[in-house]
C-alpha positions in Angstrom: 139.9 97.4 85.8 141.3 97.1 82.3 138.0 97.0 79.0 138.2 96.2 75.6 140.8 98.1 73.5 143.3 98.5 76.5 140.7 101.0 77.9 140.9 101.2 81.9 138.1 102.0 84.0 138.5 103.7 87.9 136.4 102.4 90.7 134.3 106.0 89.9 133.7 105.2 86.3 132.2 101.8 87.4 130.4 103.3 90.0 129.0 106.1 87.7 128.3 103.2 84.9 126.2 101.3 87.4 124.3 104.7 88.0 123.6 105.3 84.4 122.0 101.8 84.1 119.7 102.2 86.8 118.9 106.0 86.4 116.2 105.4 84.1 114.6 103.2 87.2 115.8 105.2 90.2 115.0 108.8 89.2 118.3 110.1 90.2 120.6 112.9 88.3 124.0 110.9 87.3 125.3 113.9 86.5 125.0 115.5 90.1 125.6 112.3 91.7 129.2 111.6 90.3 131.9 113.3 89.0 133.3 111.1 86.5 130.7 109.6 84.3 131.1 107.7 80.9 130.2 107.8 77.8 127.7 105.7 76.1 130.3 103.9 74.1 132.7 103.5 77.2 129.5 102.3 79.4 128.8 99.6 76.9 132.2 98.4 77.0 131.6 98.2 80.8 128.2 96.7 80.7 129.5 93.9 78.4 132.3 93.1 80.6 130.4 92.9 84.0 128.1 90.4 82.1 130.6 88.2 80.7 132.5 88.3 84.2 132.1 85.3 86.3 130.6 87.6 88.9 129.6 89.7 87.0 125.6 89.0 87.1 125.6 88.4 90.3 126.7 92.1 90.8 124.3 93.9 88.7 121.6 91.6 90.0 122.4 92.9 93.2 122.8 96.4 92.5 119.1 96.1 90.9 117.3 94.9 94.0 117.1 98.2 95.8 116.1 100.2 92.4 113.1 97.5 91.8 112.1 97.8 95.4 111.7 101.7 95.4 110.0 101.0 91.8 107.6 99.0 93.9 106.9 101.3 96.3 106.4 103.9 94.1 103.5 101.9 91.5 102.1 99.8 94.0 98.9 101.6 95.8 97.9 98.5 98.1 101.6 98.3 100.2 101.5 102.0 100.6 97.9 103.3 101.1 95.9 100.3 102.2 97.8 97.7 104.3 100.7 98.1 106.6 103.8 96.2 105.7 104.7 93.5 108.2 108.4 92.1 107.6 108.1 88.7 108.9 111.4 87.5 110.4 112.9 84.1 109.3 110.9 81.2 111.1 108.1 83.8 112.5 104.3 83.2 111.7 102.1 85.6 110.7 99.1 85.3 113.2 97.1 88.4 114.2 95.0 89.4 116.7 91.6 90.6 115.3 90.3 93.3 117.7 86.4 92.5 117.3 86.4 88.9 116.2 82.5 88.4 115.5 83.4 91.0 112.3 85.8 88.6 111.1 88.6 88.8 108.4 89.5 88.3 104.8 92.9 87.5 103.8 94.5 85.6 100.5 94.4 82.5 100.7 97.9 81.3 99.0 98.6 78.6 96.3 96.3 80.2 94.1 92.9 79.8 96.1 90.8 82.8 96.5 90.6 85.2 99.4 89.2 83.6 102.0 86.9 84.9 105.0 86.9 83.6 108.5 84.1 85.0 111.0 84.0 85.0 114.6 88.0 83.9 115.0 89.7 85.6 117.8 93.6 84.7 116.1 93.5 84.6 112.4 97.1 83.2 110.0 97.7 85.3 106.7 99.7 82.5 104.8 102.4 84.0 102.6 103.2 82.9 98.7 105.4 83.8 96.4 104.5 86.7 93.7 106.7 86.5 90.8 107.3 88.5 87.4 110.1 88.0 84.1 111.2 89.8 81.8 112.9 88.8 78.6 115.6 91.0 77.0 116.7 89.5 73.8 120.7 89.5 72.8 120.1 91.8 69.8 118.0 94.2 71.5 120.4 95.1 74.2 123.0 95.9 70.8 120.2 97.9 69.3 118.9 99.7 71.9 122.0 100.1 73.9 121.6 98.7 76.9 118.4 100.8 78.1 116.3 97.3 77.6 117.7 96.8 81.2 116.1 99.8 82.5 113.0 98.9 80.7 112.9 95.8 81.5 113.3 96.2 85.6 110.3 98.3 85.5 108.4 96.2 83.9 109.2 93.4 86.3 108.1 96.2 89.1 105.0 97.4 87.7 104.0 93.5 87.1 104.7 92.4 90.7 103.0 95.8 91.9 99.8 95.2 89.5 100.0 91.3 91.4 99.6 92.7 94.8 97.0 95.3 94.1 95.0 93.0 92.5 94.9 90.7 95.6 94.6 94.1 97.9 92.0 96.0 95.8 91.0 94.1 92.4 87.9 92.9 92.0 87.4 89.5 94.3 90.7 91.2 96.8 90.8 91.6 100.1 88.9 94.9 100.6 85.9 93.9 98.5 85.6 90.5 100.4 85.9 92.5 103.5 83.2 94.8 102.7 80.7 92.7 101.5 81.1 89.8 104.9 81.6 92.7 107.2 79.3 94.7 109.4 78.7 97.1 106.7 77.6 95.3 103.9 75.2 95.7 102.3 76.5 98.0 100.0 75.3 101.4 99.1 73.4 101.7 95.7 73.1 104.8 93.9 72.3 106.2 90.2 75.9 107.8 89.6 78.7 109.0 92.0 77.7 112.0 94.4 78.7 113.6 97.7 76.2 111.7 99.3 77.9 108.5 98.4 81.0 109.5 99.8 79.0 111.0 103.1 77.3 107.7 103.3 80.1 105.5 103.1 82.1 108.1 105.4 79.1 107.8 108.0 79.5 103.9 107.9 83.1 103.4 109.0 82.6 106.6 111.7 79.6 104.6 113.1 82.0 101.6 113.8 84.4 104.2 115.8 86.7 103.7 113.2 88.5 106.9 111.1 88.2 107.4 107.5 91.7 106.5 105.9 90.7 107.1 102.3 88.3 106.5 99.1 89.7 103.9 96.8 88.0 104.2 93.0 88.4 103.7 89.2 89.4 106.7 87.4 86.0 106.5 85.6 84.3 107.6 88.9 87.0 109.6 89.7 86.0 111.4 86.8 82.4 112.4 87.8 84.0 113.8 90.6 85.5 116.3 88.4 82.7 117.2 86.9 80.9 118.7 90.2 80.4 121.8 90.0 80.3 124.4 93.1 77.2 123.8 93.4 78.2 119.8 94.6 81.0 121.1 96.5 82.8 124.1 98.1 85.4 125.8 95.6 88.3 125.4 98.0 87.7 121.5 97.4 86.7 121.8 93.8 90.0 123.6 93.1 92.3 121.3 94.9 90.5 118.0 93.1 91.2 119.5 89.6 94.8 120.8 90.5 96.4 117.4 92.2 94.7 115.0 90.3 94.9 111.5 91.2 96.4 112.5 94.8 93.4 114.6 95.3 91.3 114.8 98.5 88.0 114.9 99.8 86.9 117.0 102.9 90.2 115.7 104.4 90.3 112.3 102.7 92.5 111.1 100.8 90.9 109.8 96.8 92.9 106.7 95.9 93.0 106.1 91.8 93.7 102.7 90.6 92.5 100.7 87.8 93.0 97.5 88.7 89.6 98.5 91.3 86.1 97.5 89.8 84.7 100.0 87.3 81.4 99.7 89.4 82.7 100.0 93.1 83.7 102.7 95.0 85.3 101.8 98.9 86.0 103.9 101.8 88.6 102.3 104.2 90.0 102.8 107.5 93.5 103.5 108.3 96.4 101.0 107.4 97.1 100.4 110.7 93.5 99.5 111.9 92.6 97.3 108.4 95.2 95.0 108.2 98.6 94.0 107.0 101.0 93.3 104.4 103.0 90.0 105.6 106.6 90.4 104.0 108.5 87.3 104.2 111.0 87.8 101.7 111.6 91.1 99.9 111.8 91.9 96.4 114.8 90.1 95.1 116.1 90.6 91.2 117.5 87.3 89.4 119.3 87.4 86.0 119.9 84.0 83.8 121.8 83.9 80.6 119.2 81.9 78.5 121.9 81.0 75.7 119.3 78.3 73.8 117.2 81.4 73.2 119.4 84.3 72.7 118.4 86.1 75.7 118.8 87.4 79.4 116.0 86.5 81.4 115.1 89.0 84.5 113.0 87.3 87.3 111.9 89.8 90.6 110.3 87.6 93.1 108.9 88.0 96.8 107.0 86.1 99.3 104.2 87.8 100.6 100.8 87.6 102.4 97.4 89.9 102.0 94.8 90.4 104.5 92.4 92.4 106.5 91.6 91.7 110.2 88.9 94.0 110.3 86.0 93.7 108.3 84.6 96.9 110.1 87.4 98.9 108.2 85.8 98.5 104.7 82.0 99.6 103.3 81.5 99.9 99.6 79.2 101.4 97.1 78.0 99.9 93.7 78.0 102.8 91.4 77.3 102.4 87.6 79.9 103.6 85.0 78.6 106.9 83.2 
C-alpha cells in the first residue's frame, strides 16, 4: 500500500493504524499489541487515504462495530445488570412465557409509546424498535485535532445509545418502575430519608415472593446517604467495603447499582436478570459513516433494534425516598 509522498505502508502498519484509532475506545495498549506502529504524521496519511478509498469507509465502519459494542457494554447498566440479553434470530418473535401470569408484565411498547403493562397474560410479545444515535465530526476538526474526533465521537454515539436503553430499563416511567408499581408489591415503601430498614424492607418484599435479591438500583444522591452511615447503621466490614469500591459497592451480599438516569426519589430492589426479564436483540449495534459534503462533515450513525421488558412484576418493589 503506497500513501502520499511515495510513502509505503505494510499490512502491520495498517493494522497498527487501525489500532491507534480505536485505542482511545477500546482500552487496549497499541504499543504491546503490535510491533510496528506509526507515527502520528504517518497515521494521518493513512487515515486520509482509507477515507478517500472507494472502500475505504466501509472498512473503518466495520472495524468500529466491535469497539462501540464493548463501549456499550461497558456504559450501559440496564443490558448488563438488569435484563438478560436475548439475540433474536432473523424471522424469530419474541414471545415469553411469564411464570405467574396474574402478576403480569411491563415491557416498551415501541414506535414511541410508553411502556405498557399487560395483567393476567399467560404469553406476553416484547416488540422490538430501533434505538439510534449521530455524531457529527466536522472536516476541520478532524485537521485540528488529528483525527482523535473519531475516537471521541464513537463514544459518544455509545454512551447516547447506552443512556437510550437505560432510560427505557430504569428511567423514570421504564420498565422497572412500571413493574413495581402494577405488581404484587406495590405499594411502595415510604420513608423520611434512606436507611437500612429501607433496604431490609424492600429485600423482605422480593424474598416473600420466593424470588432472590439480584441488586439495589439508586441515584447517586441516595447512594450518598449510604455513605454517610456510620457503624452504628452498619457493621464496619460493610461500611469499609461501601467507601472503598464505590459505585460497585455492596450491601449484605447485594449488589448497589448507581445510575443517574434512575429517579432522584426512588430507590428499587430487583430480582435476578434471569427471573425479571429480557433484553430482545434483533439487530446488534451496527456503526454507519456518510460523507456529508453540503456540510463539511462525516456523519457517524450507531444503530440497533431492540426490545425492553419485564415478565415478572414480582421481581421489582420500590421505595419513594426524598432527596436530602
Amino acid at each position: 500500500m503506497f500513501g502520499p509522498n511515495g510513502v509505503t505502508f505494510s499490512r502491520a502498519q495498517q493494522s497498527a493504524m487501525i489500532d491507534k484509532i480505536l485505542v482511545n475506545a477500546s482500552g487496549v495498549d497499541v504499543q504491546a499489541a503490535s510491533p510496528t506502529v506509526p507515527s502520528d504524521a504517518l497515521m494521518g496519511q493513512m487515515v486520509e487515504q482509507t477515507l478517500n478509498s472507494p472502500d475505504g469507509i466501509r472498512k473503518l465502519a466495520f472495524a468500529m462495530h466491535p469497539v462501540l459494542k464493548r463501549r456499550l457494554d461497558y456504559h450501559a447498566i440496564g443490558r448488563n445488570n438488569v435484563l438478560l440479553v436475548d439475540e433474536i434470530a432473523p424471522g424469530d418473535v419474541p414471545y415469553y412465557d411469564l411464570d405467574i401470569p396474574e402478576f403480569g408484565a411491563s415491557f416498551m411498547a415501541g414506535r414511541g409509546q410508553p411502556v405498557m403493562h399487560q395483567a393476567n397474560v399467560k404469553r406476553v410479545y416484547f416488540p422490538t424498535s430501533a434505538v439510534a444515535a449521530i455524531q457529527q465530526v466536522p472536516y476541520e476538526d478532524i485537521t485540528i485535532r488529528r483525527y482523535a474526533l473519531f475516537d471521541r465521537a464513537k463514544e459518544r454515539v455509545a454512551i447516547a445509545i447506552a443512556i437510550t436503553e437505560d432510560d427505557a430499563i430504569i428511567g423514570t416511567g421504564g420498565v422497572v418502575e412500571t413493574a413495581a408499581e402494577n405488581g404484587p408489591n406495590a405499594p411502595a415503601i415510604g420513608a423520611p430519608s434512606l436507611s437500612r430498614n429501607v433496604l431490609a424492607e424492600l429485600w423482605g418484599r422480593l424474598v416473600g415472593k420466593q424470588l432472590q435479591v439480584g441488586a439495589y438500583i439508586m441515584h447517586p444522591l441516595q447512594y450518598k446517604e449510604i455513605l454517610k452511615w456510620s457503624s452504628n447503621e452498619t457493621d464496619q466490614v460493610t461500611l469499609n467495603r461501601l467507601v472503598e469500591h464505590g459505585l460497585i459497592g455492596g450491601y449484605f451480599g447485594v449488589p448497589l447499582l448507581i445510575s443517574t438516569r434512575v429517579s432522584p426519589t426512588k430507590v428499587f430492589a430487583i430480582t435476578t436478570p434471569d427471573k425479571l426479564g429480557r433484553l430482545p436483540e434483533r439487530k446488534a449495534v451496527e456503526v454507519k459513516i456518510f460523507d456529508n459534503v453540503p456540510n463539511l462533515r462525516w456523519d457517524l450513525l450507531g444503530w440497533e433494534q431492540i426490545g425492553v421488558g419485564i415478565f415478572n412484576n414480582a421481581g421489582s418493589a420500590e421505595a419513594v425516598v426524598p432527596v436530602v
